[in-house]
C-alpha positions in Angstrom: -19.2 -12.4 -26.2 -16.3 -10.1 -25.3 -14.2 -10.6 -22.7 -12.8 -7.8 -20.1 -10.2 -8.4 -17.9 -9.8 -5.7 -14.6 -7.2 -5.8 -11.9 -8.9 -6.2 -8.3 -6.9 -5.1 -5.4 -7.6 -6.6 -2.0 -6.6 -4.7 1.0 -7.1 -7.3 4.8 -8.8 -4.8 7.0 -8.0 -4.3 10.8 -10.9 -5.8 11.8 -11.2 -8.5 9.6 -12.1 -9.7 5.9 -11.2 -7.8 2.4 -12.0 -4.3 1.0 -11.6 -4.8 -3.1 -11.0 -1.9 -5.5 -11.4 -1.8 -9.3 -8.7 0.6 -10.0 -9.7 1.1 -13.8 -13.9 1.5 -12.5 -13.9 4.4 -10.2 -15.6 4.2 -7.6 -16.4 0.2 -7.6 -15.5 -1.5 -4.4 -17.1 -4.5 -2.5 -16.1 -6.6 0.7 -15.7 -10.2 1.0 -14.8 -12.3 4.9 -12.1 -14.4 2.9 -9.7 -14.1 0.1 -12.4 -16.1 -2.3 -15.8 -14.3 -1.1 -13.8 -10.7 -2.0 -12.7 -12.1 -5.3 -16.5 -13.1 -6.0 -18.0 -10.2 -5.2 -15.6 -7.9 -6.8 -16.7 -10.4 -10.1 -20.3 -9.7 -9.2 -19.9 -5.3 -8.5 -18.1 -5.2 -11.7 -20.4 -7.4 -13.4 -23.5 -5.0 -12.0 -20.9 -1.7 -13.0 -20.5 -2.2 -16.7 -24.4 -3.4 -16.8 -25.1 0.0 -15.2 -23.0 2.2 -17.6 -24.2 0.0 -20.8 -27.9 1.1 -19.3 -27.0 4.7 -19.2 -25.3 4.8 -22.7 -22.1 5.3 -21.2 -18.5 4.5 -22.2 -16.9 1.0 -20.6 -13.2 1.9 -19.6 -10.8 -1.1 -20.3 -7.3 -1.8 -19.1 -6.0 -1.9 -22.9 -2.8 -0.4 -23.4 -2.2 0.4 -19.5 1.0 -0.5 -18.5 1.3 -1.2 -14.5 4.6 -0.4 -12.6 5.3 -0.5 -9.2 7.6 1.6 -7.3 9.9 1.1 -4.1 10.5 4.2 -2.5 12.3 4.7 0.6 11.1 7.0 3.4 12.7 8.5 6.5 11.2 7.7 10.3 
């Protein structure tokens, strides 16, 4: 068994719990009311992703070689 890891981004929403996005699997988001329940189901819509592209013959993207930066850039008010 192979082992993928993906980075999950949590954004808190206005009106409560956690939008996730799977930068790497376009298009794959979930929503969780805590912290944990987003970090499950992001676990679970990934899960069902990969299954879904396996089914259709298609390619599974990976995070190997990607190289993550971030940037501080100052803007005017």
């Amino acid at each position: 068994m192979k082992h993928l890891q993906y980075r999950i981004l949590l954004r808190q929403e206005p009106e409560g719990g956690y939008t996730v996005t799977v930068p790497t699997l376009p298009g794959c988001v979930t929503f969780g009311e805590t912290v944990d329940e987003a970090i499950a189901m992001a676990r679970e819509a990934v899960e069902v992703y990969i299954e879904e592209l396996r089914e259709k013959g298609e390619e599974v993207p990976t995070e190997e070689g990607l190289l993550e930066y971030r940037l501080t850039v100052e803007v005017r008010r």
